[in-house]
VEXDREN-2710 file (C-alpha; in Angstrom, 1 decimal):
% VEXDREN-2710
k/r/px/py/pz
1/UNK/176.5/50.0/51.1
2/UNK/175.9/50.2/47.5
3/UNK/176.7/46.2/47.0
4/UNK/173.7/45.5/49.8
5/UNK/171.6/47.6/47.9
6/UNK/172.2/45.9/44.4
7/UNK/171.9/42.2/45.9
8/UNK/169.0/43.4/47.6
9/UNK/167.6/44.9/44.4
10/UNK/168.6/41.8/42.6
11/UNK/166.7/39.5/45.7
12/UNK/163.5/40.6/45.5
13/UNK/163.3/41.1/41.1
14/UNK/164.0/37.0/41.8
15/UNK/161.2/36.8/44.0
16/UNK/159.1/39.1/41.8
17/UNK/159.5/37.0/38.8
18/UNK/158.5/33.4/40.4
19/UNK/155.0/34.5/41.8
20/UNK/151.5/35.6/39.9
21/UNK/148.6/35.2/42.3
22/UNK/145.2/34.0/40.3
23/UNK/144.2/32.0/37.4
24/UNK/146.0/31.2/34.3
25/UNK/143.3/31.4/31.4
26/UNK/142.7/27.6/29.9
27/UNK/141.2/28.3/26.5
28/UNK/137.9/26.6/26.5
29/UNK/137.5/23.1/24.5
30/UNK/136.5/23.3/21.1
31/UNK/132.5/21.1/21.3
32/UNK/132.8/17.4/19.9
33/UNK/129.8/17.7/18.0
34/UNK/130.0/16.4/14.6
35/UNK/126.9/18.6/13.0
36/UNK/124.5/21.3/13.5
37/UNK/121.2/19.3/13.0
38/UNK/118.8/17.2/15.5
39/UNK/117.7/14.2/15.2
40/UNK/114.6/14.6/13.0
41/UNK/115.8/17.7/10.5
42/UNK/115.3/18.0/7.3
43/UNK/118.3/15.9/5.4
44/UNK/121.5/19.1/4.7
45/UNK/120.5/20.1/1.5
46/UNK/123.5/18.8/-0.9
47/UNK/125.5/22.3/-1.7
48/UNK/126.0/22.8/2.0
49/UNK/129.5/20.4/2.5
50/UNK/129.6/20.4/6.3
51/UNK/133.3/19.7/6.8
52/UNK/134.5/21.1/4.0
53/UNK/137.8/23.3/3.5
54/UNK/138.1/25.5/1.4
55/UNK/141.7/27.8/-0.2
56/UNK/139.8/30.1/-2.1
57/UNK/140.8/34.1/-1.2
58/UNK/137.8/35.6/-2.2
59/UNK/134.8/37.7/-0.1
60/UNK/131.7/35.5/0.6
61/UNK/129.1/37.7/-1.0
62/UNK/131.0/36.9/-4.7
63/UNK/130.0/33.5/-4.6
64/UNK/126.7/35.3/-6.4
65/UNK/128.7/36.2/-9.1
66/UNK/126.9/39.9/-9.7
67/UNK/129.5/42.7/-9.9
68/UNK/126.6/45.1/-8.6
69/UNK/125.9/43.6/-5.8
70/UNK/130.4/43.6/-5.2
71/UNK/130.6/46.6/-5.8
72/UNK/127.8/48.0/-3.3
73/UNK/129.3/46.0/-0.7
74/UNK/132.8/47.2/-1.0
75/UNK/131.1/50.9/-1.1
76/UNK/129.7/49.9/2.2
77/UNK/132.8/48.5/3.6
78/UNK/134.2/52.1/2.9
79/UNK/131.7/54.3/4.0
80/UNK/129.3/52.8/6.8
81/UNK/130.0/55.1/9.7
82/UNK/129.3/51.9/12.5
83/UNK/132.2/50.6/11.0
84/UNK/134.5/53.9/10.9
85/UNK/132.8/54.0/14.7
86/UNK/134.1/50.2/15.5
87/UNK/137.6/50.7/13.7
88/UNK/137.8/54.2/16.2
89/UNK/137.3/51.6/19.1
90/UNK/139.5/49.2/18.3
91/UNK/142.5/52.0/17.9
92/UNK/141.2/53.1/21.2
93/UNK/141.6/50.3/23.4
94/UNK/145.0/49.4/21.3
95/UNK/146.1/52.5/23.3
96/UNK/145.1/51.4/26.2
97/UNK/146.6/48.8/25.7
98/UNK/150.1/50.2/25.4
99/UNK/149.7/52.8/28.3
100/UNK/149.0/50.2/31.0
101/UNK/152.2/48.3/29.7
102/UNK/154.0/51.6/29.8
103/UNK/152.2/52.0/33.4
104/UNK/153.7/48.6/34.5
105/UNK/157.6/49.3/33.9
106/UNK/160.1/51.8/35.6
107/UNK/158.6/55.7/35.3
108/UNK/160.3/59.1/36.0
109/UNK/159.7/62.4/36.6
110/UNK/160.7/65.4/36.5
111/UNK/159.8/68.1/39.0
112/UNK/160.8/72.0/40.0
113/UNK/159.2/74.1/42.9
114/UNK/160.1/77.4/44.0
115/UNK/158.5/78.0/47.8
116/UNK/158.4/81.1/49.4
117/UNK/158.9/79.7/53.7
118/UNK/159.3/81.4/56.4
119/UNK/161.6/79.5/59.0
120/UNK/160.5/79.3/62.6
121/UNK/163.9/79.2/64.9
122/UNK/162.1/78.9/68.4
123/UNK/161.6/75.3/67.0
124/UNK/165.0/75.4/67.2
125/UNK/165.7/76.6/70.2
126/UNK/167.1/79.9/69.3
127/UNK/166.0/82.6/71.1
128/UNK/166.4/86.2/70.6
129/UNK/166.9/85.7/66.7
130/UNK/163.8/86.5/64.5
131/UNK/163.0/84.4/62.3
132/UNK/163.4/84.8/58.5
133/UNK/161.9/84.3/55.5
134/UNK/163.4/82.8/52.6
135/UNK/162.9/81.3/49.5
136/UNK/163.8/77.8/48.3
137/UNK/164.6/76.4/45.0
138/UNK/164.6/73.1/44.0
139/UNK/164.8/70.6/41.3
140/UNK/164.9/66.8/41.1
141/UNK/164.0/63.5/39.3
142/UNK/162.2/60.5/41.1
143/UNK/162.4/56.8/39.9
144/UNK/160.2/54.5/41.0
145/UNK/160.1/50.6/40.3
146/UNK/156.9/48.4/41.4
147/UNK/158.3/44.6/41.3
148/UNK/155.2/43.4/41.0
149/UNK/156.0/40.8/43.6
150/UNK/152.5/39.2/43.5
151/UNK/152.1/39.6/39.6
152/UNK/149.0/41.9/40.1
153/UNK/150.8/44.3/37.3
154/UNK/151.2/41.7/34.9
155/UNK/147.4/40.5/35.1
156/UNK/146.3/44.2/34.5
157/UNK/148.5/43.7/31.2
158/UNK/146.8/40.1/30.5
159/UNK/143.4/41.5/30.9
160/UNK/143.8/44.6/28.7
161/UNK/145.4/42.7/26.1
162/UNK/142.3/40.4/26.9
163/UNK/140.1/43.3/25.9
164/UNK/141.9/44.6/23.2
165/UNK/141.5/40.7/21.9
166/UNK/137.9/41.0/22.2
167/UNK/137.1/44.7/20.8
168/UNK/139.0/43.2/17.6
169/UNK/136.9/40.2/17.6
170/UNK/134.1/43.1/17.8
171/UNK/135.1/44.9/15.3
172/UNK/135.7/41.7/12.9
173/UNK/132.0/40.9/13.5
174/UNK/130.9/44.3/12.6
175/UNK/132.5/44.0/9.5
176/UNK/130.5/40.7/8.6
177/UNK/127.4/41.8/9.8
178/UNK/127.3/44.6/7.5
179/UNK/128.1/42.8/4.0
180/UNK/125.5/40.3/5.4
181/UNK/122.7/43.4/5.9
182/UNK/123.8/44.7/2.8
183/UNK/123.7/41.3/0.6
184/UNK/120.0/41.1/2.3
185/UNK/118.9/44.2/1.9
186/UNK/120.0/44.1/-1.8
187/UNK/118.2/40.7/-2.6
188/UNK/115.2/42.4/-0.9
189/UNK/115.1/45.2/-3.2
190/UNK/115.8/42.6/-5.9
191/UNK/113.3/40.9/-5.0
192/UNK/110.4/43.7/-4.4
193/UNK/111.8/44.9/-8.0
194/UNK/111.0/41.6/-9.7
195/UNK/107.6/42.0/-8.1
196/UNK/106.9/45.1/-9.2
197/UNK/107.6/43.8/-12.7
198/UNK/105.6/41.1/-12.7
199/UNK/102.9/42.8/-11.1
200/UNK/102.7/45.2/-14.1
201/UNK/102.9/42.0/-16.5
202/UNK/99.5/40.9/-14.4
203/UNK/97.9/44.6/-14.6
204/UNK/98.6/44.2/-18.3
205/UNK/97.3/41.0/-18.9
206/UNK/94.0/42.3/-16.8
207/UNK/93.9/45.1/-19.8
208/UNK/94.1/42.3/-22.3
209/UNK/91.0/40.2/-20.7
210/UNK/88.9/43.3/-20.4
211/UNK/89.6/44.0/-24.2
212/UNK/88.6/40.6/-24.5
213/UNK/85.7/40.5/-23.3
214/UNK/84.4/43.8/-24.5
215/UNK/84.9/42.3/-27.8
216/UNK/82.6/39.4/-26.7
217/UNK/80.4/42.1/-25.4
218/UNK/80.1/43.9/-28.9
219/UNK/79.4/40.9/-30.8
220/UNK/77.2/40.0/-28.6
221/UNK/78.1/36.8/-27.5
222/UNK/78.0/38.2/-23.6
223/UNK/75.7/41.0/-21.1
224/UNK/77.5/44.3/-20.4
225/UNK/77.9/43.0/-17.1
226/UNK/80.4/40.3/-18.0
227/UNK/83.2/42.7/-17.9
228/UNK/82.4/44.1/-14.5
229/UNK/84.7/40.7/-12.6
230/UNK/87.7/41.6/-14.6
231/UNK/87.4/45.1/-14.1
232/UNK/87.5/44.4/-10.1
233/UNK/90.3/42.0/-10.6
234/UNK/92.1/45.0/-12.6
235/UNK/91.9/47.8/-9.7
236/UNK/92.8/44.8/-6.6
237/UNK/95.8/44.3/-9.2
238/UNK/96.7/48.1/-9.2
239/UNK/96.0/48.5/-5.3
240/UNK/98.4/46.5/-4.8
241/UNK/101.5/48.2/-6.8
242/UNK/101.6/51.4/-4.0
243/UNK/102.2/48.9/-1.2
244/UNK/105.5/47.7/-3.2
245/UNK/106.6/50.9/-4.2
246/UNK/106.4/52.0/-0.5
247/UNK/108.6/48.7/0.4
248/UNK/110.9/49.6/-2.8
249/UNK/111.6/53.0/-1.2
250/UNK/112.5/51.5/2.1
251/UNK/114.8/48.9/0.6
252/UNK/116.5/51.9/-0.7
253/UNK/116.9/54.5/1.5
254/UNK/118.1/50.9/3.9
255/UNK/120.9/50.3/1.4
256/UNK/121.6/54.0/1.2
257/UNK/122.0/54.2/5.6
258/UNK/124.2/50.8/5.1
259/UNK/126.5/52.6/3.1
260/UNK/127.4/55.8/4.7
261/UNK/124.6/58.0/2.4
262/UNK/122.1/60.1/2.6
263/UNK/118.8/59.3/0.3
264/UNK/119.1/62.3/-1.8
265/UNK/123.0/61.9/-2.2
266/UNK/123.2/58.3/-3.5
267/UNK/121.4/56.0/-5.6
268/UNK/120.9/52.2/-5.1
269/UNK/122.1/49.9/-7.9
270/UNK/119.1/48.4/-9.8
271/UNK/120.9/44.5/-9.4
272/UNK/117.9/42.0/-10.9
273/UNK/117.4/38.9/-8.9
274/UNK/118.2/36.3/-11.7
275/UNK/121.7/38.4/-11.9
276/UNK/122.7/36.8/-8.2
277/UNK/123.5/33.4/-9.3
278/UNK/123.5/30.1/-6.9
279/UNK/126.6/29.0/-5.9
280/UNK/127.4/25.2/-6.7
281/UNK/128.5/24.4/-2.9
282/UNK/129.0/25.9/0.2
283/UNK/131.6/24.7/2.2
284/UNK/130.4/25.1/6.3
285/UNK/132.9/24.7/9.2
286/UNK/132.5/21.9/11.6
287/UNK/131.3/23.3/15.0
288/UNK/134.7/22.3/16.5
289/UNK/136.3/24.5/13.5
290/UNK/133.6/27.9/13.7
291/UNK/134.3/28.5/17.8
292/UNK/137.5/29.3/16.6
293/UNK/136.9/31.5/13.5
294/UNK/133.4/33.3/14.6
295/UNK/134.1/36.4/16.3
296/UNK/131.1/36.5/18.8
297/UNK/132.3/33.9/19.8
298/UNK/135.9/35.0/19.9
299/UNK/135.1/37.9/21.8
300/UNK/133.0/36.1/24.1
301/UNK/136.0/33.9/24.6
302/UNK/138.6/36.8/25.0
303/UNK/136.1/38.4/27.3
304/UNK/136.8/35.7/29.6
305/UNK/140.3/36.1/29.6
306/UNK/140.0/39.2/30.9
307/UNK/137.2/38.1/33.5
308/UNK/139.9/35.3/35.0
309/UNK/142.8/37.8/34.4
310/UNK/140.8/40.1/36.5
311/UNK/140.8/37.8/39.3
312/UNK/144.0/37.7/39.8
313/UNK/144.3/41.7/39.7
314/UNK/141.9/41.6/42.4
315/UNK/143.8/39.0/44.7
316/UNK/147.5/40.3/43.9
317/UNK/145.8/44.0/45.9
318/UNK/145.4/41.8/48.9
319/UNK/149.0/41.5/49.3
320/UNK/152.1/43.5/50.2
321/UNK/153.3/45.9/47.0
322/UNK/157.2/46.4/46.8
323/UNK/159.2/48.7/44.9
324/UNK/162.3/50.2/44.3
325/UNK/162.2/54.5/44.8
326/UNK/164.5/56.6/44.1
327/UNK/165.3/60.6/43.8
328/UNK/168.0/63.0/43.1
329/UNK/167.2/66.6/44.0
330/UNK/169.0/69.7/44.1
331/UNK/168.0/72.6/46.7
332/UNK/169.2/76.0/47.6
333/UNK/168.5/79.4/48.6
334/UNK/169.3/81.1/45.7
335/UNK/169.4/80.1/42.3
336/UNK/172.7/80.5/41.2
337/UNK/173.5/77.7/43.8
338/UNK/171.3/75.5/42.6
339/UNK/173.3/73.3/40.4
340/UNK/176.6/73.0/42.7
341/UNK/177.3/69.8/44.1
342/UNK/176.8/70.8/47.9
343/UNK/173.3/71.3/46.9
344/UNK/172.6/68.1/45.9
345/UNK/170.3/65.3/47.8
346/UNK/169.6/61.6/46.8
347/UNK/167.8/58.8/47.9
348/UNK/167.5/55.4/46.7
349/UNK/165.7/52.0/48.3
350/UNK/163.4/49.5/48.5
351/UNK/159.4/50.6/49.8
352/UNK/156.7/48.3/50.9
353/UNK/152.9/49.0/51.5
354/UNK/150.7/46.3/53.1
355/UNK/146.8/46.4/53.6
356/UNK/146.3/46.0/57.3
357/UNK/142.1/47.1/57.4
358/UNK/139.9/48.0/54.5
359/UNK/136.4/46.5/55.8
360/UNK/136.4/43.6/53.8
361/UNK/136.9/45.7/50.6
362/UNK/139.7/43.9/48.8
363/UNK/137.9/40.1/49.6
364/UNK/134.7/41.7/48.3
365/UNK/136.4/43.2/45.0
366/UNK/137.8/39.8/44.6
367/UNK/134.4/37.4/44.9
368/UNK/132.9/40.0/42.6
369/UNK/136.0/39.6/40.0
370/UNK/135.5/35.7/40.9
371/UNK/131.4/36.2/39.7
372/UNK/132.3/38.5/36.7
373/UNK/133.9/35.3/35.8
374/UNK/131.7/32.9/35.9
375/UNK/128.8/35.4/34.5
376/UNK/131.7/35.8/31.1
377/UNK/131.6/31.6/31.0
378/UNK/128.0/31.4/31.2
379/UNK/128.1/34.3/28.5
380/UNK/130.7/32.3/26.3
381/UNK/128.4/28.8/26.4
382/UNK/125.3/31.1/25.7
383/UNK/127.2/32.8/22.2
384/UNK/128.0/29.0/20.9
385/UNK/125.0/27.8/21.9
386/UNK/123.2/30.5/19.7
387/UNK/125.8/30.4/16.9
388/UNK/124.9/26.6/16.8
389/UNK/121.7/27.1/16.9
390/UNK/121.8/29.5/13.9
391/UNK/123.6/27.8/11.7
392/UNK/121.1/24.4/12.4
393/UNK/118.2/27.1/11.7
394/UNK/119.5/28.1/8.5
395/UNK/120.8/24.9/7.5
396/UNK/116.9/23.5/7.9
397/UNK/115.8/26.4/5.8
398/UNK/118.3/25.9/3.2
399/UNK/117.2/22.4/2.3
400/UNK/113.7/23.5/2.9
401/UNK/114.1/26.6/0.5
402/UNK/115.3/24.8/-2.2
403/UNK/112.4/22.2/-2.2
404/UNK/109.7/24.9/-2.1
405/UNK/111.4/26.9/-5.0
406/UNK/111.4/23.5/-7.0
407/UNK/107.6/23.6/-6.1
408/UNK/107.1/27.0/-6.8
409/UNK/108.9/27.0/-10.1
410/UNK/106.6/23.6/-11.4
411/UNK/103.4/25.6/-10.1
412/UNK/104.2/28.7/-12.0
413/UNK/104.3/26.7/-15.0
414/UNK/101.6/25.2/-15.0
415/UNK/99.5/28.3/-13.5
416/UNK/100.8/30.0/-16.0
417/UNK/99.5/27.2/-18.6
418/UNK/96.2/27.0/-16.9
419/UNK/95.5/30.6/-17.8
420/UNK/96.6/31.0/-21.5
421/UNK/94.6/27.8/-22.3
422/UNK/91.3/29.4/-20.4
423/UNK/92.0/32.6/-22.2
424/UNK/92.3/30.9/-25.7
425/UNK/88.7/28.9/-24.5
426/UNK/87.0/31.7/-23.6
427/UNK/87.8/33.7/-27.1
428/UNK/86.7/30.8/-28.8
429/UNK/83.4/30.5/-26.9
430/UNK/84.5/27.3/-25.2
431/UNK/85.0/28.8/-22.0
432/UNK/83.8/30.8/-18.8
433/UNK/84.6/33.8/-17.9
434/UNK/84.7/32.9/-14.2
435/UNK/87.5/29.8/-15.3
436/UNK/89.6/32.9/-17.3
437/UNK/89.7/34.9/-14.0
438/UNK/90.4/31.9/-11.6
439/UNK/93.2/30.5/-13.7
440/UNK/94.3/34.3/-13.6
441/UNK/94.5/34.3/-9.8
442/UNK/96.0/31.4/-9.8
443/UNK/98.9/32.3/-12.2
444/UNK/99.4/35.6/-10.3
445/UNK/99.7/33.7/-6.9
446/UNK/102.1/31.3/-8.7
447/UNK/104.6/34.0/-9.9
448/UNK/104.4/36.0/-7.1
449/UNK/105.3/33.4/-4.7
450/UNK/107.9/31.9/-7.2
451/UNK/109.9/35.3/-6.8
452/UNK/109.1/35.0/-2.7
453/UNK/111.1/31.4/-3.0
454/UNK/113.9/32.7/-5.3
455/UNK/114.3/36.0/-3.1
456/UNK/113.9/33.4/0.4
457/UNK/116.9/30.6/-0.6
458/UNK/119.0/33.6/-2.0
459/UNK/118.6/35.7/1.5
460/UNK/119.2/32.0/3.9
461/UNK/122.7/31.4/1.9
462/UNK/123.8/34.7/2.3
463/UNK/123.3/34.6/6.3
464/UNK/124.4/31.1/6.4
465/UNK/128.0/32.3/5.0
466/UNK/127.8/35.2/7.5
467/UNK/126.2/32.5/10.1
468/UNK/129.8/30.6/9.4
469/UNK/132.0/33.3/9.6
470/UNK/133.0/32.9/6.0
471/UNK/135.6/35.2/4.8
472/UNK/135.1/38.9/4.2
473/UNK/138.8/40.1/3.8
474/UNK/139.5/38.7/0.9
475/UNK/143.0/37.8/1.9
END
């Protein structure tokens, strides 16, 4: 008996291991597309090297060469509580991970009872003999085996290693996205800094034509009116310092959320713009290459494993489940007979369950797995599509950025000209008072927007690294 039991055992483990209903996951074609741009784009600005490859171990945000600015990012990196939150999740569904495997192999148990019964012996047909009440012990073990003979078991362990794939790819992405937010937020405090500075330098050379002219005023080469223009230009200078104070302050307390601080527990580095140097190239992944390193995109793409694994979850229900079952228990009256032999009990043998009528519930559960699939590939084309998208965007405004900062930088010079030789006219009486104040403007606008450009190419590398998936480990 035991022999029929074994081949039968050993029958149906063979069958179990030739058949998994649904369908396998085919990883989705890396795009043929050589580049980023459309026709008609601005030509790649000549540090970007589309293509290139790269063996340097280093985190993207030193390619700016400040030790600030590294430094503040690795303090992010340690304290930002999204992160501490997305490293929690990842453990988590690791766990699950394992306890569907362990849920998918052989399990015991263990089990003890003590009933109080009362035994009815008219059932029996005993008459004339009341009937007693007694008191049972027991203690046994149960095995059970599911052979998985549709592979519905071992598509539940496909799609949780599926998600456990994608939360990691999650979790990878929250990682970049911070050192991006922080590298941005610091070049926009940078930035407001520099402005502040040269604001003050404008608000002093205001002071300067006032004395100026005050000077023509009491030699009397000019009315008492004359000063009233620069003194207007003076306070719209001024008015304008609390507006970047405020933005300062925000920067800040920005920085200080990004990495795991209160405000009134942490202080933001003071990192000057001209500090974050340029790098000398950029080397950008070919969009064949960054659908296999960006990790939206790899979680998009391990999502729909899980959607297809699904499937097949959904169709292996419809069939008949087998196992193997077994038990060993050990039953008597009282308990010091509960551990001789004639107490014992066992059983051992193969179990089948078919669906027969569910009102269409399994078919439905498996169109709707069926539709969570194709929604995940729709999903998957969507994230590519944007990541694409993003790096063409940024890849524009990099070549752009550079030629309006090569602008900006030749306009601030000669602004800047413009205004010292008015000012040197003026004292010497060769001059108007109106041209001193106009070339003033003009200088003013030039400086301020030269900062805006500086601050503007130094903000579109740093997201086109993070656009790239560049590295941030270090490793």
């Amino acid at each position: 008996m035991s022999s029929r039991l074994l081949l039968l055992a050993a029958s149906t483990l063979a069958l179990a291991a030739c058949t998994t209903v649904g369908q396998d996951f085919q990883r989705p074609a890396a795009p043929g597309a050589a580049d980023y741009a459309m026709a008609g784009d601005p030509a790649a600005s000549p540090v970007a090297i589309l293509g290139a490859e790269t063996t340097a171990t280093q985190q993207w945000w030193t390619a700016f060469n400040s030790p600030d600015l590294d430094a503040l990012v690795t303090q992010a990196l340690k304290g930002n509580p999204t992160l501490q939150a997305a490293d929690a999740a990842l453990a988590r569904v690791a766990e699950l991970e394992r306890a569907q495997r362990g849920e998918s192999g052989p399990s015991a148990s263990l089990g003890g009872e003590i009933q109080r019964e009362r035994a009815n012996t008219a059932a029996f047909g005993i008459e004339g003999f009341p009937s007693p009440t007694i008191s049972v012990f027991s203690i046994g073990t149960r095995l059970r085996y599911d052979l998985d003979l549709f592979g519905g078991e071992r598509r539940k362990d496909e799609t949780v290693a599926a998600r456990s794939e994608a939360q990691r790819q999650r979790t990878d992405a929250a990682y970049l996205n911070l050192t991006g937010a922080v590298v941005s937020r610091a070049i926009e405090l940078a930035a407001l800094r520099a402005q502040l500075d040269a604001l003050d330098r404008i608000i002093n050379v205001d002071n300067e034509t006032i004395d100026m002219i005050q000077r023509g005023i009491q030699a009397g080469g000019a009315p008492a009116s004359a000063v009233n223009p620069a003194e207007a230009q003076l306070a719209e200078d001024e008015a304008r310092r609390p507006a970047i104070l405020r933005r300062i302050s925000t920067a800040r307390h920005a920085l200080a959320l990004l990495v795991g601080r209160a405000p009134s527990d942490w202080a933001a580095p003071e990192i000057d713009l001209a500090d974050m140097i340029l790098p000398d190239s950029i080397p950008l992944s070919l969009p064949s290459a960054l659908v296999r390193r960006r990790p939206d995109i790899l979680a998009a793409e391990a999502d729909l494993h899980a959607a297809t694994a699904a499937i097949g979850v959904a169709e292996a229900a419809r069939y008949p489940s087998l196992s193997l079952d077994g038990s060993f228990v050990l039953t008597a009256l009282h308990p010091e007979d509960l551990f001789q032999y004639d107490s014992s009990g066992w059983s051992v043998g193969p179990s089948i369950t078919a669906p027969i009528f569910n009102g269409g519930a399994l078919e439905a559960r498996q169109r709707a797995a069926e539709e969570a699939a194709t929604e995940a590939d729709a999903i998957y084309r969507q994230t590519v599509l944007a990541a694409f998208v993003q790096v063409a965007d940024l890849m524009s405004a990099l070549s752009t950025d550079q030629a309006l900062l090569e602008a900006q930088t030749r306009a601030r010079v000669v602004a800047d000209e413009t205004a010292r030789l008015a000012a040197l006219a003026y004292e010497n009486g060769a001059g108007s008072l109106l041209q001193v104040i106009d070339a003033q403007r003009q200088s003013q606008r030039a400086q301020l927007a030269s900062i805006d450009a500086e601050a503007l190419l130094r903000a579109d590398i740093a997201a086109l690294y993070v656009a790239t998936a560049s590295d941030w480990r270090g490793e």
